[in-house]
MOPAC internal coordinates of N, CA, C and O (Angstrom, degrees):
PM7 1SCF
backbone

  N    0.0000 0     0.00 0     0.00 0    0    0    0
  C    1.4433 1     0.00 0     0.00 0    1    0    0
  C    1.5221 1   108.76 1     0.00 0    2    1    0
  O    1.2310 1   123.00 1   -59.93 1    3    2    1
  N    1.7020 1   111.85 1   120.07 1    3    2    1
  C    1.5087 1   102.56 1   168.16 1    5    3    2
  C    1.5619 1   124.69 1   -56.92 1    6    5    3
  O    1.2310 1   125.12 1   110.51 1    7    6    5
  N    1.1852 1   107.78 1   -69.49 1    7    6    5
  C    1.5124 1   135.51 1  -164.44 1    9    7    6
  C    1.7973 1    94.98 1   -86.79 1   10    9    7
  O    1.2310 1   121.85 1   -41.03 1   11   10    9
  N    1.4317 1   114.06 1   138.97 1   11   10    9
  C    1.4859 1   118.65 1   167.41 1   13   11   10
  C    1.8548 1    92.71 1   -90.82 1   14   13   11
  O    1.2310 1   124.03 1    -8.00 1   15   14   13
  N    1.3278 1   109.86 1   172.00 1   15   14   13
  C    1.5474 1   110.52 1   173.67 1   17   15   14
  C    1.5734 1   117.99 1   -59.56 1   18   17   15
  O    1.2310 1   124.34 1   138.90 1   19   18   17
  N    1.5472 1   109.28 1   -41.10 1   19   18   17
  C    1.5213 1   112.76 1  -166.35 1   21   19   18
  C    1.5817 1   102.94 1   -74.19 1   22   21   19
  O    1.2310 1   117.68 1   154.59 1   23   22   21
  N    1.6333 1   122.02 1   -25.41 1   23   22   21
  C    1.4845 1    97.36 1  -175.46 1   25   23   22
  C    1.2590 1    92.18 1   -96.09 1   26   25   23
  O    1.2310 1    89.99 1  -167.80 1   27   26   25
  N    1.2941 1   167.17 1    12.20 1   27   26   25
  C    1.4081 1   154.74 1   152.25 1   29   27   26
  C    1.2020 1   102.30 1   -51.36 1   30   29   27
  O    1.2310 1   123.60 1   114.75 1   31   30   29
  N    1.7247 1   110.71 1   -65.25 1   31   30   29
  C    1.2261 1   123.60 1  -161.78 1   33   31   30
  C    1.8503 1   101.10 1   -57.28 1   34   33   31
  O    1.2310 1   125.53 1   122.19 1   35   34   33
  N    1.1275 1   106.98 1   -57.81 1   35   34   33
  C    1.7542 1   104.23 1  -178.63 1   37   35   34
  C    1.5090 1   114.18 1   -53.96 1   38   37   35
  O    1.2310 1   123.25 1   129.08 1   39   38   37
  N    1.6945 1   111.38 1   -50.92 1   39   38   37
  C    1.6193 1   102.31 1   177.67 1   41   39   38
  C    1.1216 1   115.50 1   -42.90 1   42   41   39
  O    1.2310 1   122.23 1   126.48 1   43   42   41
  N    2.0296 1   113.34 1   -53.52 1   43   42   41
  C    1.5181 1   117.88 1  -161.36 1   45   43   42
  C    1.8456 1   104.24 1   -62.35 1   46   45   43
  O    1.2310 1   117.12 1   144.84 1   47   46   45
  N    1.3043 1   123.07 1   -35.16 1   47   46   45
  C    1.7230 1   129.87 1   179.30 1   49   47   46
  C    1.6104 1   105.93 1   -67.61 1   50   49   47
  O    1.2310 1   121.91 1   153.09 1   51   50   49
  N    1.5195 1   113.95 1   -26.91 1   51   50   49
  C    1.5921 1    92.06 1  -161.58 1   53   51   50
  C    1.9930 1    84.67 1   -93.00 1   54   53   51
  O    1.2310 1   116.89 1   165.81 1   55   54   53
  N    1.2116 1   123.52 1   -14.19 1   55   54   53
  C    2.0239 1   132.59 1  -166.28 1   57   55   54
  C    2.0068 1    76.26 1   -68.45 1   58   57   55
  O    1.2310 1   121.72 1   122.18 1   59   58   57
  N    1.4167 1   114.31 1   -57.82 1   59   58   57
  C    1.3353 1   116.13 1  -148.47 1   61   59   58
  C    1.7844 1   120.09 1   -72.04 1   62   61   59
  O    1.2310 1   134.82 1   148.42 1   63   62   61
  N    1.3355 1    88.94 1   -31.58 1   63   62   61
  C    1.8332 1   117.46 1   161.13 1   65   63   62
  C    1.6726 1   118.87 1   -56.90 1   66   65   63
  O    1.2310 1   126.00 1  -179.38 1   67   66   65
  N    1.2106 1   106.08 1     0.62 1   67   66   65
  C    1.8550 1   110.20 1  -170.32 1   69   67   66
  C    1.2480 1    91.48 1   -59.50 1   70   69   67
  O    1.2310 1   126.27 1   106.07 1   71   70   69
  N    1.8785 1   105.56 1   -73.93 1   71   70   69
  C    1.3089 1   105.19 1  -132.01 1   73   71   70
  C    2.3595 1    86.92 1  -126.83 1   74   73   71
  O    1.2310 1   135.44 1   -38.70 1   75   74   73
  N    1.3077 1    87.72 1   141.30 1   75   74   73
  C    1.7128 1    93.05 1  -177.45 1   77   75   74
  C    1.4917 1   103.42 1   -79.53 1   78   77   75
  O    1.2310 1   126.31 1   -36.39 1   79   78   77
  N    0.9747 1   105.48 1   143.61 1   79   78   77
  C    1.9203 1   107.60 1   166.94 1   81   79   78
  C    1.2459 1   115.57 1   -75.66 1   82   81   79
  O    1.2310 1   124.07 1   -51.39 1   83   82   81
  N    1.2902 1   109.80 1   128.61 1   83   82   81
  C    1.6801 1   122.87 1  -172.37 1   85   83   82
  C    1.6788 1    85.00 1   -98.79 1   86   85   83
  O    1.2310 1   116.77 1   -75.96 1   87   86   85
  N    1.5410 1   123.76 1   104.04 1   87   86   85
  C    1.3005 1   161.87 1   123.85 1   89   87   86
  C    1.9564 1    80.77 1    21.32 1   90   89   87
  O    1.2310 1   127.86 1    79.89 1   91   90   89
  N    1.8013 1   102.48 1  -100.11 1   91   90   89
  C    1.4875 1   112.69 1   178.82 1   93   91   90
  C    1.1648 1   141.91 1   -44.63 1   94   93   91
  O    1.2310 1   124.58 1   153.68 1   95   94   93
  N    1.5686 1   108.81 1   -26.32 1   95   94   93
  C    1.5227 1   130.66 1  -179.28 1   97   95   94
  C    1.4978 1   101.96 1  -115.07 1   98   97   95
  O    1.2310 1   123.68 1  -103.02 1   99   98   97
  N    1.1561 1   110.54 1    76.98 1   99   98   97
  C    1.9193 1    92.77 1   174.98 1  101   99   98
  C    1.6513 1   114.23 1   -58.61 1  102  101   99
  O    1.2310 1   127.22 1   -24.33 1  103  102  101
  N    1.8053 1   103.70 1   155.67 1  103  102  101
  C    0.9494 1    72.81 1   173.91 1  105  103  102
  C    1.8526 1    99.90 1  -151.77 1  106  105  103
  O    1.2310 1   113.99 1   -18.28 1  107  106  105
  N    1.4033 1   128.99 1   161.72 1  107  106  105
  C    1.5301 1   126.64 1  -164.22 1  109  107  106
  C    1.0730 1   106.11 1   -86.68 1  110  109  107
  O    1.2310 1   125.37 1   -20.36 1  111  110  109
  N    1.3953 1   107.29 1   159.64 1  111  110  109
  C    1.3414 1   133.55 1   129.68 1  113  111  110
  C    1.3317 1   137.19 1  -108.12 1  114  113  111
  O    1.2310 1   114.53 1   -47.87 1  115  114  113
  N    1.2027 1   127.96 1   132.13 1  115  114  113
  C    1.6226 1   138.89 1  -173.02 1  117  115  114
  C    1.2629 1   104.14 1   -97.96 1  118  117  115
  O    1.2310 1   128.21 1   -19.51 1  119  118  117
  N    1.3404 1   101.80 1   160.49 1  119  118  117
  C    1.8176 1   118.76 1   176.42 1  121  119  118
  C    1.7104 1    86.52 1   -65.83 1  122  121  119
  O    1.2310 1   120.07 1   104.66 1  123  122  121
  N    1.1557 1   117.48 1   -75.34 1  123  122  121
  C    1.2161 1   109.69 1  -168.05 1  125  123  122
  C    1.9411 1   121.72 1   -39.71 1  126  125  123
  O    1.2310 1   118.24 1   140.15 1  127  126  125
  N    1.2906 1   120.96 1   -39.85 1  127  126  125
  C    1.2110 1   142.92 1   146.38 1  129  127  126
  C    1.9027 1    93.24 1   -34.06 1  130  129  127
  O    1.2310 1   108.04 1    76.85 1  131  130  129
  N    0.8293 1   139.94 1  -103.15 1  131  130  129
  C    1.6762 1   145.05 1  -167.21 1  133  131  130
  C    1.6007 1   104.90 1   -40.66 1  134  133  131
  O    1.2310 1   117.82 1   139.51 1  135  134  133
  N    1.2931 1   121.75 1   -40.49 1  135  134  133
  C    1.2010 1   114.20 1   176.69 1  137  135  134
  C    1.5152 1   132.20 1   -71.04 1  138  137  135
  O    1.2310 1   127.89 1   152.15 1  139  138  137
  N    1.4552 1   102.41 1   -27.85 1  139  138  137
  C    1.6805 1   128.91 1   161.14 1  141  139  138
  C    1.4787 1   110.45 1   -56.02 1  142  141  139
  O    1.2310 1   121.33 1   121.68 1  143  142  141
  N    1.0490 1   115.07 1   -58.32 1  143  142  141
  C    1.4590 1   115.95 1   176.61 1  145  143  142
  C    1.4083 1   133.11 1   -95.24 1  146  145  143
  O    1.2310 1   123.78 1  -166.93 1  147  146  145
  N    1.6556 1   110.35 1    13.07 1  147  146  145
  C    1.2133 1   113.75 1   165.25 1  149  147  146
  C    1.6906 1    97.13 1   -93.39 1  150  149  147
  O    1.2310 1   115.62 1   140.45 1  151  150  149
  N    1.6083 1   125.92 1   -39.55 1  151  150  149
  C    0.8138 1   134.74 1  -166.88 1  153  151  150
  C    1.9955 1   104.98 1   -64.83 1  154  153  151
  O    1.2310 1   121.67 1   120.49 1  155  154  153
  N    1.4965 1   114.41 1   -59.51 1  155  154  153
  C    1.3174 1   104.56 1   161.21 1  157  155  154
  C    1.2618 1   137.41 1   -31.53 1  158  157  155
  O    1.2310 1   130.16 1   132.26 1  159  158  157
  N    1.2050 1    98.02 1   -47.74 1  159  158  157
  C    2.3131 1   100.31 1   178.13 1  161  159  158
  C    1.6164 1   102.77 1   -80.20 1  162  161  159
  O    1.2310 1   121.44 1   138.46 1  163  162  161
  N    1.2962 1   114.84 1   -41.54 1  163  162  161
  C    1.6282 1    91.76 1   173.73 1  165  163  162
  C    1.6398 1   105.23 1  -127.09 1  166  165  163
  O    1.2310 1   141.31 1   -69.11 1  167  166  165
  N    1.8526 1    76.25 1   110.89 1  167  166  165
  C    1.8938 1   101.31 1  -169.96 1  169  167  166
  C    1.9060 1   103.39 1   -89.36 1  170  169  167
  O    1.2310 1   122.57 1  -163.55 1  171  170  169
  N    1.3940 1   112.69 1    16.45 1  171  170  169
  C    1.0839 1   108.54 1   157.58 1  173  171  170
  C    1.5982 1   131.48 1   -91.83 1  174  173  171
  O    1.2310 1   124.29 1   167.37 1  175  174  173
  N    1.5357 1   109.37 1   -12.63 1  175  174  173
  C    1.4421 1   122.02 1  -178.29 1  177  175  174
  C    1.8014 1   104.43 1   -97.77 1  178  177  175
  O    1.2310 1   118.47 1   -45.90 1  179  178  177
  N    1.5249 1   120.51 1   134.10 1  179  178  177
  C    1.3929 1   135.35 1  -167.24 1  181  179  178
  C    1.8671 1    90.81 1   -68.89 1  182  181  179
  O    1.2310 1   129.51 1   -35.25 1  183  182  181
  N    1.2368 1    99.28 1   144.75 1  183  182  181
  C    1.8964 1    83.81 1   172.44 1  185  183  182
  C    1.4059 1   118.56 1   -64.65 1  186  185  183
  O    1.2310 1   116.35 1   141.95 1  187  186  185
  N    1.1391 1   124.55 1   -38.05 1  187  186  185
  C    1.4257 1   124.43 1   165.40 1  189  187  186
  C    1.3936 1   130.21 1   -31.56 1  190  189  187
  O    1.2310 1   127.55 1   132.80 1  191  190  189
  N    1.2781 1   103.08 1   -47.20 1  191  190  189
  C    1.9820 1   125.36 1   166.76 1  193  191  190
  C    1.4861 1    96.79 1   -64.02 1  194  193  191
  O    1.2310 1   120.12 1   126.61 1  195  194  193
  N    1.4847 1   117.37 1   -53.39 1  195  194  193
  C    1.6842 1   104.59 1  -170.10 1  197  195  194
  C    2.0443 1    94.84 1   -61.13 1  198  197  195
  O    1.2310 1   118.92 1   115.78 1  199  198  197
  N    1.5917 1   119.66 1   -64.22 1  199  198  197
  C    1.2460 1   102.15 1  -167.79 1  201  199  198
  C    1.9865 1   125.62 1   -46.01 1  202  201  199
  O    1.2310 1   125.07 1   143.32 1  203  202  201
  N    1.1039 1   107.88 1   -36.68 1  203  202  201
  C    1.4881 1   128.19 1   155.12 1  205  203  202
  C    1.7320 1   107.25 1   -15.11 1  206  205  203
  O    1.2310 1   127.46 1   111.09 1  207  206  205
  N    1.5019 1   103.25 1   -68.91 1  207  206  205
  C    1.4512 1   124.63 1  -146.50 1  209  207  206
  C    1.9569 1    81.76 1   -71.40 1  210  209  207
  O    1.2310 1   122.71 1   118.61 1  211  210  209
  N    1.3837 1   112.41 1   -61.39 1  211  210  209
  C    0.9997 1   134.09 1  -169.56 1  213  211  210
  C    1.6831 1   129.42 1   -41.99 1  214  213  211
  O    1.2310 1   133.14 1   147.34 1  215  214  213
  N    1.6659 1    92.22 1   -32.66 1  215  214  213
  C    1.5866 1   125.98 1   178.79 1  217  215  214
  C    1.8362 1    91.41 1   -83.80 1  218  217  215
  O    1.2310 1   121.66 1   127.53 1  219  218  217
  N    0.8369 1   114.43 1   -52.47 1  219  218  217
  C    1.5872 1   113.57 1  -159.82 1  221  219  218
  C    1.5623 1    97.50 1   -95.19 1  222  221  219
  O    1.2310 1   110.91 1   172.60 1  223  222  221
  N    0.8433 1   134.70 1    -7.40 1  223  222  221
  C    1.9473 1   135.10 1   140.87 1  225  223  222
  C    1.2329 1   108.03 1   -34.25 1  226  225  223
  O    1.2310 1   124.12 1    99.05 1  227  226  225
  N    1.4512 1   109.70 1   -80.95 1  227  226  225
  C    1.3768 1   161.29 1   179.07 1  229  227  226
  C    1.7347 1    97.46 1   -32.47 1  230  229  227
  O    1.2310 1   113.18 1   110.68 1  231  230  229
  N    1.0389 1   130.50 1   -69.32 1  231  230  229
  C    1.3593 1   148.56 1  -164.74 1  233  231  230
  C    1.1743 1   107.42 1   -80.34 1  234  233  231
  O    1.2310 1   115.33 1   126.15 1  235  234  233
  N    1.3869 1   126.47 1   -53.85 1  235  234  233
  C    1.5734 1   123.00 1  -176.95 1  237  235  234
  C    1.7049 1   112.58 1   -61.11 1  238  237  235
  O    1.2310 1   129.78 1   135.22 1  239  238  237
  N    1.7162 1    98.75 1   -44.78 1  239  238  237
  C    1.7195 1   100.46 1   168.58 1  241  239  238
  C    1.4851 1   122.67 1   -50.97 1  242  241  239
  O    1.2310 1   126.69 1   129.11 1  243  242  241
  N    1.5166 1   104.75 1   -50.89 1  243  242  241
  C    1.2350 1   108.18 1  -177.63 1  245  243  242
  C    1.5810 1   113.69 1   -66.34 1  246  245  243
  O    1.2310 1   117.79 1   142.07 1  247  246  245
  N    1.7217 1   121.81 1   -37.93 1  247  246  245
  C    1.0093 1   100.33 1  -172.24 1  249  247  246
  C    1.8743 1   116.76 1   -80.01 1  250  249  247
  O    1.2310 1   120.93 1  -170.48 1  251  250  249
  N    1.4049 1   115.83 1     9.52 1  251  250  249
  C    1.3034 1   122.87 1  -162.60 1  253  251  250
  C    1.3883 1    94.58 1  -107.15 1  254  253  251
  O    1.2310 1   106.34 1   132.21 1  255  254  253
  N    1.3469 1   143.00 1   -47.79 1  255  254  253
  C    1.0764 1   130.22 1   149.94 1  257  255  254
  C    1.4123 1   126.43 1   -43.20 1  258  257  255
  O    1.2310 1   121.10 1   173.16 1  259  258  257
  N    0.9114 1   115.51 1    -6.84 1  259  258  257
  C    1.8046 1   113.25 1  -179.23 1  261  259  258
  C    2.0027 1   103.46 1   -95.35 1  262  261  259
  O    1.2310 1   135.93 1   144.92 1  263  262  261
  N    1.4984 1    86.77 1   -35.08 1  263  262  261
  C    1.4298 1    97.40 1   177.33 1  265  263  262
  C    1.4205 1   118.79 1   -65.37 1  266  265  263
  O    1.2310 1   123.91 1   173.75 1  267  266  265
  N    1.5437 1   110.11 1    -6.25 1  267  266  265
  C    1.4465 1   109.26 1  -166.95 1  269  267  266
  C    1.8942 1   116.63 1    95.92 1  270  269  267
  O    1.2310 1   120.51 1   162.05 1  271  270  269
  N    1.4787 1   116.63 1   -17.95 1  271  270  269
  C    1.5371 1   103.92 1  -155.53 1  273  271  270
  C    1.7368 1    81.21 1   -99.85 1  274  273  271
  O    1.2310 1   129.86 1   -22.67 1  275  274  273
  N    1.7497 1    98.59 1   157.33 1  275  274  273
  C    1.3937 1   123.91 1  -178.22 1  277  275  274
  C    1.4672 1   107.96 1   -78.28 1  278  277  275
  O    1.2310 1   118.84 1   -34.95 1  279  278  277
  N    1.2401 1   119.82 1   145.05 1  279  278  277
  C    1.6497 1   102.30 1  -164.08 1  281  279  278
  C    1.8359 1    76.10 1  -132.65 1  282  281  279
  O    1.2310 1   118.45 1   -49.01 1  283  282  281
  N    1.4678 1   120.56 1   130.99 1  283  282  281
  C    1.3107 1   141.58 1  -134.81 1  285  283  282
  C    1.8362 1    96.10 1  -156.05 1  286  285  283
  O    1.2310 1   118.80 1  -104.85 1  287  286  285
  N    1.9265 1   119.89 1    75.15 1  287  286  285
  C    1.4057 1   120.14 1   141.98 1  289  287  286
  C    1.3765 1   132.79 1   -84.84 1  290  289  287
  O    1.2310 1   126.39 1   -77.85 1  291  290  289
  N    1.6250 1   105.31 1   102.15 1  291  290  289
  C    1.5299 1   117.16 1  -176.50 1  293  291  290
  C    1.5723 1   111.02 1   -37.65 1  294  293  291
  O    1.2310 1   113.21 1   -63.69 1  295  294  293
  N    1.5170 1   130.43 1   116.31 1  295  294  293
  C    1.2846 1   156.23 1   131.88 1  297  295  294
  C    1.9938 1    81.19 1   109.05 1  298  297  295
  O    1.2310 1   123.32 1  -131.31 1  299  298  297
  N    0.8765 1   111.24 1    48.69 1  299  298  297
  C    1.3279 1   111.84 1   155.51 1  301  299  298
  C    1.7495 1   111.06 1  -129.24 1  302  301  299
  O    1.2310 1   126.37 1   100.70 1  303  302  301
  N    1.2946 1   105.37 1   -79.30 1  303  302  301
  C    1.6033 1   125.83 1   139.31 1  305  303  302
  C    1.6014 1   124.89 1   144.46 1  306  305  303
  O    1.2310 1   124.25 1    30.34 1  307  306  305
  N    1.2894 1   109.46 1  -149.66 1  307  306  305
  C    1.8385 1    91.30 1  -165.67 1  309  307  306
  C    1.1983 1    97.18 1  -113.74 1  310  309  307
  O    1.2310 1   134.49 1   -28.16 1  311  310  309
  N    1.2485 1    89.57 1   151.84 1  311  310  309
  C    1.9413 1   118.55 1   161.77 1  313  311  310
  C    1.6076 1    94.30 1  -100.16 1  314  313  311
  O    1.2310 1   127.65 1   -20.65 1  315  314  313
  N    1.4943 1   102.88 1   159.35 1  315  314  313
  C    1.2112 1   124.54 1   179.36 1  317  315  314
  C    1.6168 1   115.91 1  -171.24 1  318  317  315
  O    1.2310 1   127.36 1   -51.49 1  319  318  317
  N    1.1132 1   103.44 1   128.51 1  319  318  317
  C    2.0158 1   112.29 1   175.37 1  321  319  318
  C    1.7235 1    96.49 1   -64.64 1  322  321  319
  O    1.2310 1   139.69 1   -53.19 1  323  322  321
  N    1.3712 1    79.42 1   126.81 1  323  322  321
  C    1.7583 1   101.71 1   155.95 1  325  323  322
  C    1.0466 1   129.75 1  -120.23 1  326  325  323
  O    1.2310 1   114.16 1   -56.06 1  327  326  325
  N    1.8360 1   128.67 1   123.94 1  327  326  325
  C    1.1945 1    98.21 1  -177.73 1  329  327  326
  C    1.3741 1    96.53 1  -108.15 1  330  329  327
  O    1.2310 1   132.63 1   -18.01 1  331  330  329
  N    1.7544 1    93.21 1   161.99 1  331  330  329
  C    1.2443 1   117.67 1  -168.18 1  333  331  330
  C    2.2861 1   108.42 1  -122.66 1  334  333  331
  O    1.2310 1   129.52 1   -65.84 1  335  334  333
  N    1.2621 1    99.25 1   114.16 1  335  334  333
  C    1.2688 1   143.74 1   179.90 1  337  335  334
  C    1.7757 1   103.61 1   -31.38 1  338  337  335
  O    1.2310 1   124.14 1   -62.20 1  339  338  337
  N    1.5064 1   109.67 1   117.80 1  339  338  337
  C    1.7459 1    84.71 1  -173.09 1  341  339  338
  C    1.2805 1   115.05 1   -67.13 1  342  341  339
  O    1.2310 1   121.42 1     2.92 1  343  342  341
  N    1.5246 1   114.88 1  -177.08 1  343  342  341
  C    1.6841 1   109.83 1  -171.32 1  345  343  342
  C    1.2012 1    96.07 1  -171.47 1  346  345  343
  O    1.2310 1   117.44 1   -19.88 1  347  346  345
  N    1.4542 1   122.47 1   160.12 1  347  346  345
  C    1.4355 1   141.91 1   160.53 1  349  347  346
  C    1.4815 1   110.37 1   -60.52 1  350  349  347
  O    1.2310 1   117.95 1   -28.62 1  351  350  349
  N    1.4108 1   121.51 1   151.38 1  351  350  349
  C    1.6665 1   110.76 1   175.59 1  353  351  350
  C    1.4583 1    83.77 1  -150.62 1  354  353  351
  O    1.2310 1   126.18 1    -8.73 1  355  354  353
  N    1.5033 1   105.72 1   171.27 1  355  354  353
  C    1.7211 1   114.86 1   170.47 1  357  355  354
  C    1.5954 1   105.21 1  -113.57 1  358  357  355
  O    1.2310 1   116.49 1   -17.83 1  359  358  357
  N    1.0845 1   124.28 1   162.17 1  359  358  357
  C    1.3613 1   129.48 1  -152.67 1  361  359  358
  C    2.1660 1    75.89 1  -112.31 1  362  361  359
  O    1.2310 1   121.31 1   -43.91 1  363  362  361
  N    1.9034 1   115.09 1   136.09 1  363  362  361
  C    0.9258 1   101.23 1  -171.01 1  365  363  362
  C    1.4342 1   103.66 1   -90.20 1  366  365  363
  O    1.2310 1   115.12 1   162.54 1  367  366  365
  N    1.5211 1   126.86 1   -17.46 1  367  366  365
  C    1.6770 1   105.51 1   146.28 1  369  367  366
  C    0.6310 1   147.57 1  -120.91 1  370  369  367
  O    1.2310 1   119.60 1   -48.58 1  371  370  369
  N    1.5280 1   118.38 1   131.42 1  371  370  369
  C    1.3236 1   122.91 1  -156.45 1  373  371  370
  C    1.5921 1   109.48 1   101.19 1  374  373  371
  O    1.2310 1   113.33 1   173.39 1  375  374  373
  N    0.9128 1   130.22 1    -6.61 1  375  374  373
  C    1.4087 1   133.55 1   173.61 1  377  375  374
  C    1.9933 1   135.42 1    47.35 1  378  377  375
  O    1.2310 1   134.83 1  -144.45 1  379  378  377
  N    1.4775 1    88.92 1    35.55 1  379  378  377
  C    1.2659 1    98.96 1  -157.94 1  381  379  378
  C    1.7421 1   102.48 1   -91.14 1  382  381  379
  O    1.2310 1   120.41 1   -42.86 1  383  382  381
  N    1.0423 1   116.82 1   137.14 1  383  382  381
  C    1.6797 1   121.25 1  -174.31 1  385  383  382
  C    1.1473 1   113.65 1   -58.73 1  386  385  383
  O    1.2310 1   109.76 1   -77.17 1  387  386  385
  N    1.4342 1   136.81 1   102.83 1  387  386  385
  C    1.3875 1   128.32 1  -176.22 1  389  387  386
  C    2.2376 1    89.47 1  -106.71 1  390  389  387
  O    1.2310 1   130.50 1   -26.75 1  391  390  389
  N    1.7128 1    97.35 1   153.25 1  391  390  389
  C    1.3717 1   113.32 1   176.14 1  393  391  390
  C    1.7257 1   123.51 1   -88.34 1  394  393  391
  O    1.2310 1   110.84 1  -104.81 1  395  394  393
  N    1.3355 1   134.84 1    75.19 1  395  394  393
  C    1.1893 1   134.70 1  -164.72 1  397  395  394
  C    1.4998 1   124.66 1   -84.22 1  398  397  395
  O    1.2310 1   122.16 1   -70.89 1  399  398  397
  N    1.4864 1   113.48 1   109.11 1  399  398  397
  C    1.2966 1   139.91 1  -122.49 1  401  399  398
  C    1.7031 1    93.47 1   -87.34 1  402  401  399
  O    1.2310 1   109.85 1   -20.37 1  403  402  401
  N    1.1689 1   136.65 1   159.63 1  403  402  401
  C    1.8915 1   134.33 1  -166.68 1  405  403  402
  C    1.6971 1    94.17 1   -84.30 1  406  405  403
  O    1.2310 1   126.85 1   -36.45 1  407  406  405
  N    1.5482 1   104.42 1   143.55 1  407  406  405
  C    1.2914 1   122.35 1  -146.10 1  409  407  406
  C    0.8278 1   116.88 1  -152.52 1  410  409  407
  O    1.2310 1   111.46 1   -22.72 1  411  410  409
  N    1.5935 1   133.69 1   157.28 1  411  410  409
  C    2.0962 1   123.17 1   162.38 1  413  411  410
  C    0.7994 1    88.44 1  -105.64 1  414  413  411
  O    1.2310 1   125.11 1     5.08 1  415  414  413
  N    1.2912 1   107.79 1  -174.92 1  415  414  413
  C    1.3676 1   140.69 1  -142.11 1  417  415  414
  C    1.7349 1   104.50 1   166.43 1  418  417  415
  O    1.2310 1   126.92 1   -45.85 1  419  418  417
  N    1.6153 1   104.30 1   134.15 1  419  418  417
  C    1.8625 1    93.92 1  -176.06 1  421  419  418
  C    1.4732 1   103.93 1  -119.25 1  422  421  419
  O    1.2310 1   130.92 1   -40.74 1  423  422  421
  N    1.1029 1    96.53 1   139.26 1  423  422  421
  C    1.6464 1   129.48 1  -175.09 1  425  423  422
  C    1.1964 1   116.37 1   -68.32 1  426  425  423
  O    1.2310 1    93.44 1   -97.28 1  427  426  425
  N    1.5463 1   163.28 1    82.72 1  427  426  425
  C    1.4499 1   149.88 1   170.79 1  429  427  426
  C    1.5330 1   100.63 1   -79.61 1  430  429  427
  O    1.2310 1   115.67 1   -27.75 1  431  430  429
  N    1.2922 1   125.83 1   152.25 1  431  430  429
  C    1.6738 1   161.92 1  -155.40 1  433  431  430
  C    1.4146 1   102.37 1  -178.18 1  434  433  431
  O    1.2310 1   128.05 1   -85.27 1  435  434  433
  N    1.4672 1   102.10 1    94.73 1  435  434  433
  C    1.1448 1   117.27 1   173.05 1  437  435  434
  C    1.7702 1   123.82 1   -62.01 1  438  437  435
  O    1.2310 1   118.41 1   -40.31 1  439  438  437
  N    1.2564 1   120.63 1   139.69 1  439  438  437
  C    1.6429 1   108.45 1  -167.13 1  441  439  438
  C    1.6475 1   105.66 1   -87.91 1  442  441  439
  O    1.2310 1   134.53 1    -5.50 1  443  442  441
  N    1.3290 1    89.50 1   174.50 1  443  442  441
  C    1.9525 1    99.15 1  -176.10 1  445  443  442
  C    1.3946 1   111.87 1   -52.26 1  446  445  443
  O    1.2310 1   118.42 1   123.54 1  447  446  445
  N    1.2867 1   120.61 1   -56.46 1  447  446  445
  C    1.3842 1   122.98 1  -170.32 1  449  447  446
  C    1.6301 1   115.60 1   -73.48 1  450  449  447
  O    1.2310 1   122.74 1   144.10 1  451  450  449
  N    1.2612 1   112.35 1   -35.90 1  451  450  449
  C    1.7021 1   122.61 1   173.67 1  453  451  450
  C    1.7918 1    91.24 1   -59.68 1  454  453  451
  O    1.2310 1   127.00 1   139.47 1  455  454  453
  N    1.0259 1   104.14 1   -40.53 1  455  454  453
  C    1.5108 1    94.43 1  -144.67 1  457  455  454
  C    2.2214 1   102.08 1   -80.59 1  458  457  455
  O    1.2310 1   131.81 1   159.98 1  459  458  457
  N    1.2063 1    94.81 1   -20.02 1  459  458  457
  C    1.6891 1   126.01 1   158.77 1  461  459  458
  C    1.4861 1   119.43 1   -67.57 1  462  461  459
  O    1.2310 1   121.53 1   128.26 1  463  462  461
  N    1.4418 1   114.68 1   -51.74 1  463  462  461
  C    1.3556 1    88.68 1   169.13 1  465  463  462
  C    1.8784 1   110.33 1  -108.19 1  466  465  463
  O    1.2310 1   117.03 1  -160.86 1  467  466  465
  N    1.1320 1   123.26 1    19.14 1  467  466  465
  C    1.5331 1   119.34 1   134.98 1  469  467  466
  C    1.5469 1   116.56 1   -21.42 1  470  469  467
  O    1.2310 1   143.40 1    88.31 1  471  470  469
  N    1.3359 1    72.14 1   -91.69 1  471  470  469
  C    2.1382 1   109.28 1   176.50 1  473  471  470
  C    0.9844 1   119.19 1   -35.86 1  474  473  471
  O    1.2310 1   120.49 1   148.78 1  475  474  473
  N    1.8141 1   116.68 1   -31.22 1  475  474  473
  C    1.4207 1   113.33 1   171.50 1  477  475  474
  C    1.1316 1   109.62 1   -63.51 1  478  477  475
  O    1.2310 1   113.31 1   109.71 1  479  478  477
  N    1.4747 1   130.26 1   -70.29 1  479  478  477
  C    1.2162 1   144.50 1  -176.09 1  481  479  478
  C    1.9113 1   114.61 1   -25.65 1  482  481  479
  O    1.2310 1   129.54 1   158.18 1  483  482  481
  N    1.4366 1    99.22 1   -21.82 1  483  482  481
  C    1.2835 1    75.93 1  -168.90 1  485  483  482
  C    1.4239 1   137.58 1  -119.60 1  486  485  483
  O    1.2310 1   120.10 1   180.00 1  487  486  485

């Protein structure tokens, strides 16, 4: 195991602590953005190893949500597949009825503490 839970969790809070959200101006973050600043606080890992870590984050979530299973980071929070029910839709030009076939769709539920210091911020 690279990372124990508590320094993920602290690297990923102190990467997310940079920059405040301007309310009027939203503003992003990129993978590449997360990998820069995971790579800055720990200047012992090559950036390549940080993009690595980052790819296989990335992949295990995605492929576990595809699988159906709830993927659950304590005081951050869960993702989860939803499926979603087929249905009629209108095509937005031209308005023609297209048939949209049963599907997932992923769920975020933000956790206690994310959802705490949100609220601070604002």
């Amino acid at each position: 195991m690279l990372w124990d839970n508590k320094i993920l969790e602290k690297t990923l809070n102190n990467c997310f602590n940079k920059e405040k959200i301007n309310r009027k101006k939203e503003k992003k973050m990129t993978r590449s953005d997360i990998i820069k600043m995971i790579y800055q606080k720990k200047g012992n890992l090559l950036i390549r190893d940080v993009e690595k870590i980052v790819d296989i984050l990335t992949e295990k979530i995605s492929s576990s949500l595809a699988d159906g299973h709830r993927i659950e980071l304590r005081g951050f929070g869960v993702f989860a597949p939803k499926k979603l029910a087929p249905k009629m839709a209108s095509n937005p030009k031209g308005g023609a009825k297209i048939n949209l076939p049963e599907r997932l769709s992923v769920k975020f539920k933000a956790g206690k503490l994310l959802s705490e210091k949100i609220n601070k911020k604002i």
